[in-house]
Every structure is written in structure tokens, then in C-alpha cells.
N, C-alpha and C positions, 0 to 999 in steps of 0.2 A: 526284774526292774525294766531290760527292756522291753519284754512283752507289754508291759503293761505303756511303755513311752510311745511303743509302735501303735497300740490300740487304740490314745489317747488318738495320735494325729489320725488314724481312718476315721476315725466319728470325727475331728472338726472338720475333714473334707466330706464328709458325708452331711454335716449340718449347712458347708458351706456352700453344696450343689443343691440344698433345698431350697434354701434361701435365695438363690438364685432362682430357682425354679417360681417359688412364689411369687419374687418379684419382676420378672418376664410375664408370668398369668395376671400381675396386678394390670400393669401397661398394655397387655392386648384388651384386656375389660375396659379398661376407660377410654381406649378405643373404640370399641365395639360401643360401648355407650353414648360418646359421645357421635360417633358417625349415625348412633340410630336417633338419636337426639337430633342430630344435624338433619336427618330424612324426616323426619316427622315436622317437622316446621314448614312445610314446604311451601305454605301461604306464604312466609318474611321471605323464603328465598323466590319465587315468582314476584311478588311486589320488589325485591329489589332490580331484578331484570327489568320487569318491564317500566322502573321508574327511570336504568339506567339507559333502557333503548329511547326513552319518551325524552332524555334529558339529552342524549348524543343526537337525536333527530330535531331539537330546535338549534342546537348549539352547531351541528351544522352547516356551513354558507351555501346556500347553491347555488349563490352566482360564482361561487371559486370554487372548479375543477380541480380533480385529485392532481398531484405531484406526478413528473416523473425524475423517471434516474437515470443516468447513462454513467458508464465505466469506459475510459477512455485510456490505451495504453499511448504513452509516448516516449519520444525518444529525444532526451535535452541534450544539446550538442556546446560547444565552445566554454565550455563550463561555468555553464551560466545557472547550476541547480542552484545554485543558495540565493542569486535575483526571482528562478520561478516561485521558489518556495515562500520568500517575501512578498511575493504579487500575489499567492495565493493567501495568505495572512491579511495584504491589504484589501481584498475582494471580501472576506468573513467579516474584515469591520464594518465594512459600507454596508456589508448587507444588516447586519446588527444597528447600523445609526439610521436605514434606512436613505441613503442619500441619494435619491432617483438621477438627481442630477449626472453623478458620477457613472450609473449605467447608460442614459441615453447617451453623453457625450462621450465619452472615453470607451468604452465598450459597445456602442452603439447600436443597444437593446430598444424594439419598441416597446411601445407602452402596453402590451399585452405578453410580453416576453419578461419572465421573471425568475431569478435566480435566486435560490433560497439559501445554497449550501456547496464550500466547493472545497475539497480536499485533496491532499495527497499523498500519496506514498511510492519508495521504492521498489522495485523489482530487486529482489539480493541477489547479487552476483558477484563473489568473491574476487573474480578473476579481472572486473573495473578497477578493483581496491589494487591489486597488484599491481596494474597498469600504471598507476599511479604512482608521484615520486611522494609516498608516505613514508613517514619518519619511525623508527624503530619503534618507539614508546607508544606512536598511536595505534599501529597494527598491533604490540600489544594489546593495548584496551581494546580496540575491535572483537578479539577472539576471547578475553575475560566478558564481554556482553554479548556473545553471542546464542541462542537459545536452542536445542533440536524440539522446540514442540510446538505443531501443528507450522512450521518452517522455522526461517531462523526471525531472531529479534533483535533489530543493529538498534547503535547507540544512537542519538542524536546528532553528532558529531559529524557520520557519514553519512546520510541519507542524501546529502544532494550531490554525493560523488558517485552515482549508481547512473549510469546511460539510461536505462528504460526505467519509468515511473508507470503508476495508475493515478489517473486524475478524477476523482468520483463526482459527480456533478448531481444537484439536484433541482429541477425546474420546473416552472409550471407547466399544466398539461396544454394550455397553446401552445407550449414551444415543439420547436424542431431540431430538424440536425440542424441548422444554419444556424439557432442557439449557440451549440456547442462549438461551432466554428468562429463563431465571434468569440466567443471567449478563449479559444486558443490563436486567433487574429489579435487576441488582446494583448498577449504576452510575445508575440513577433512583431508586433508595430511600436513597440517601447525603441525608442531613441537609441538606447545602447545596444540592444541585442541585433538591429539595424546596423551598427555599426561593425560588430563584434561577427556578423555573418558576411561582412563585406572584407572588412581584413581577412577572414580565414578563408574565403575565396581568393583572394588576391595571392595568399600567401601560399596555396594548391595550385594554382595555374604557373607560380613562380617557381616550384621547386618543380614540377613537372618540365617546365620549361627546360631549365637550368639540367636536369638527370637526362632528356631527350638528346641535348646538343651535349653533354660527355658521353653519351655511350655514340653520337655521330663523329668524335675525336676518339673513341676506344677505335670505331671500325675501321679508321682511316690508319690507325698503328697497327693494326693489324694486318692490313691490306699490304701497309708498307714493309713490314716483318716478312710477311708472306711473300711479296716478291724481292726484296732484297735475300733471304733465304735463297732462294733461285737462280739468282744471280752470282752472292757473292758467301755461296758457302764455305771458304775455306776463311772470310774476313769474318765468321759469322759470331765469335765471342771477343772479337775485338770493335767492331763498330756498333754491334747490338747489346752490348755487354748490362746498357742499363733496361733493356727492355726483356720484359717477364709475362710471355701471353698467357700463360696459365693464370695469375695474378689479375690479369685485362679480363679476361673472361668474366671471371669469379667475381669482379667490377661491374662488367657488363650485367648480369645475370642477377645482382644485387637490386643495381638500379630500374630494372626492366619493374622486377616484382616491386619495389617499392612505387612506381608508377600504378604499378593496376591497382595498389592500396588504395592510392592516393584518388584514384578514377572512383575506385568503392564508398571512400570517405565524402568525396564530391558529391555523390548521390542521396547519402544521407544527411549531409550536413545542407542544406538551403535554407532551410529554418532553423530559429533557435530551439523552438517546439517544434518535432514534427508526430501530424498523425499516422499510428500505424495503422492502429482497426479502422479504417471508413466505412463502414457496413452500417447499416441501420442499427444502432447502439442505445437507442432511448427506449425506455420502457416504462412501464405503470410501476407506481409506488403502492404496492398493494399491504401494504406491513400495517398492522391489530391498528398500531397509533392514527392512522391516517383515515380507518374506519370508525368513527366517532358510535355509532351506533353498535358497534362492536367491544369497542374501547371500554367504553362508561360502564356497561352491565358487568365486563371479566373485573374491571378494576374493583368496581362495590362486591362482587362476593369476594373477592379476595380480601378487603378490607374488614367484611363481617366474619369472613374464616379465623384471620389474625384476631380478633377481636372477641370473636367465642374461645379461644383456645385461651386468650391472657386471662377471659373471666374462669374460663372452668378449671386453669392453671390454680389462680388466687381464692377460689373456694377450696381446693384440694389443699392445700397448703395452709388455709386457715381453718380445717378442721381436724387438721393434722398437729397444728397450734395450740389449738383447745384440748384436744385428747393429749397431748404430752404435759 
């Protein structure tokens, strides 16, 4: 009895690897079929190339030169990313409503300078997040949305708490670097971020000030430590009892470093935007779309590709219909 239960199941995995097999051989032949079908037409697929180079070559403008692109790193200071990131928002609508006015005036674009597309993103770096006085539940969510593939993928929530950004710019081929410099002159000459670099100046010169003249009162306690010492060493835990130069120092030493911070911060902070790359950053928009005569011909065979495949699908399938 079991011989005979063991026997049963070898033949159905034996009927079940055939059937397999035949229908692997079915799918490489309608393949083969249809690719040689597909090559044998070869008239419809040149007529459609060349009707889609004839159609991308009027639709074409040739008085408007191709696009370029620049990729822009910066570095937004006084925590002003959720204003850049709204300026950049308000630049995508204008450019959508088309409101010329708002480029010449406010951005003070001529009229051969044209901005088509402006985006942004963070640079991820964990250790701004930390810097920061975030609240237990957000860093939470932070690290439940974070991704390891092809980098990481933050939430919406922190993107504009990230120091260095990428500003992707897209513009006509008149333009320049001076382009690009207007438009990061655009987001430093707003009223507020004007303001908001002048307080944080004010407020680096004030605390530099303020740590200079106490470590000029640590030296002077010290000075005086050091020669009363000398003087009056047997009075030396009775009149100096509240002074701790080891503590002074450790004071002293505290504030010197917090100064050079403060010197490094000064540097970087003068804008609200500042540019890091200034090199020659504009480049040609060379991508399929932008090639019209390129464009037209891949998109029409890719549409008669799809389009032989759903017919020779739905003949397969309706004689499959009939025959059941």
C-alpha cells in the first residue's frame, strides 16, 4: 500500500515537472514569435521613427535653447530652513502662474534669464538632529522613517533642520552663474533673514566680548593668587580660602575654546544662505525629454511595443476561449 502511495506521488511530480516544462517552451515560442513578427515589420517600425524625428523636429523651438542645471550645496544658518524651504515653494508657484513680474522685480532676473525649476533637499546628518533640543517622540519618528537604501530617507518633519542642503536649479541656456547668485541673493535679501543675521552677529560679538573681559578677570585672580602665594604663604588658606585656581583655569580654558567656536560660527554664518560650491556649477540639460527629436521616436515605439503585446495578449487568450 505504501509502495503503491509512494509511486503515486513520483508520477504526479513527474507529470508536474512536465508541465512545467511545456509551459516554459510555450512562453519562449511566443516570444520567439512574436520578436520575429516584431522584426519582420520593419517598414511600421521605421515609419514610426522617422514620423517621430519629423514630429520632435517641428515641435521643436529654435529660438529657445536647451535648459541648463546647476546643483548648488548650501549651508542655511540661524534656523531659517522652514522660511528657505517656503521661498522655494513660493519660486515653483510663480514659476507655474508664470508671473514675470515677480522674477524681474523681487529676483531681479533679466528678461533673457529664466528659471524654470527650483528644488530642494537636505544633506542627512544625524548629528544636526542631535544638536538640536528635539523632543523624545520626534527623534523617535525620525529613526522609525529612516531608510539604509541608496542613503537614508528622513521624514518631512526634519528636513529643514539639517545645516547643509542641495538647491537644484533649472535655467535657461542664457543664463549664468550670476543667475544662480540671484536667486540665492533672493532668499538673503528677505527682510527677515536680514534681520535674523544681524541679531546673530550682534549676539557673537556679545558673547565674545563678555568670555574675553572674564578670562581678563580669571588672569588678574590669578596674578593676584600667584603673588599673594609669595608673599603670604603661611595666611594662604585663610585669606585665599575662596579662591580655586585649578577651577579658574578649567574656566579660563572653557571660554578661550568657546571663543574660537564662536570665531568659526562668525565665519560661517553672514548669510542666511551661504554658497559652498562657487565653481562653475551650470551645466547642459542633456536628458531624452529635452531632446524632442529623440524624445518622440523612443516614446512611439514604446507605445506600439505595449500595444502589440495587449493585441497579441488578447488573440492568445481568445483562442484559448474558443478552444475551452
Amino acid at each position: 500500500m505504501k509502495n503503491n502511495f509512494r509511486e503515486k506521488e513520483e508520477l504526479d511530480i513527474i507529470v508536474l515537472i512536465e508541465k512545467l516544462k511545456l509551459m516554459l517552451l510555450s512562453i519562449f515560442l511566443q516570444i520567439f514569435r512574436r520578436s520575429r513578427q516584431f522584426l519582420s515589420s520593419w517598414k511600421q517600425l521605421l515609419a514610426i521613427i522617422l514620423t517621430g524625428i519629423a514630429l520632435g523636429y517641428f515641435l521643436t523651438d529654435k529660438d529657445t535653447p536647451a535648459a541648463k542645471e546647476a546643483t548648488i550645496l548650501v549651508k542655511i544658518n540661524f534656523d531659517a530652513g522652514n522660511y528657505v524651504y517656503d521661498a522655494v515653494d513660493m519660486i515653483n508657484l510663480k514659476i507655474s502662474s508664470e508671473d514675470s513680474e515677480f522674477f524681474a522685480q523681487e529676483m531681479k532676473l533679466n528678461k533673457d534669464e529664466t528659471v524654470d525649476e527650483v528644488s530642494i533637499s537636505p544633506v542627512i546628518d544625524i548629528k544636526d538632529i542631535m544638536a538640536k533640543d528635539v523632543k523624545a517622540n520626534e527623534i523617535r519618528a525620525l529613526f522609525e522613517n529612516l531608510e539604509y537604501e541608496d542613503g537614508f530617507s528622513v521624514t518631512e518633519g526634519f528636513k529643514s533642520d539639517y545645516d547643509y542642503h542641495f538647491i537644484k536649479v533649472r535655467v535657461s541656456n542664457n543664463s549664468s552663474i550670476s543667475t544662480v547668485n540671484k536667486i540665492i541673493d533672493y532668499f538673503n535679501d528677505n527682510p527677515l533673514f536680514t534681520e535674523l543675521r544681524e541679531r546673530n552677529l550682534q549676539r557673537i560679538s556679545s558673547i565674545i566680548l563678555d568670555n574675553e573681559q572674564t578670562i581678563m578677570q580669571i588672569d588678574k585672580l590669578l596674578n593676584y593668587y600667584i603673588s599673594d602665594t609669595k608673599t603670604n604663604s603661611s595666611q594662604l588658606y585663610i585669606d585665599n580660602k575662596d579662591v580655586r585656581p585649578n577651577e579658574l583655569i578649567k574656566t579660563k580654558i572653557s571660554l578661550q575654546n568657546e571663543n574660537q567656536e564662536l570665531k568659526r560660527e562668525n565665519l560661517t554664518t553672514k548669510e542666511t544662505v551661504m554658497l559652498i560650491n562657487e565653481a562653475n556649477i551650470l551645466i547642459e540639460n542633456n536628458s531624452i525629454s529635452s531632446n524632442k527629436m529623440v524624445y518622440y521616436p523612443v516614446l512611439f515605439l514604446l507605445i506600439y511595443i505595449i500595444v502589440s503585446i495587449i493585441i497579441s495578449l488578447y488573440s492568445y487568450l481568445d483562442k484559448l476561449d474558443r478552444a475551452s
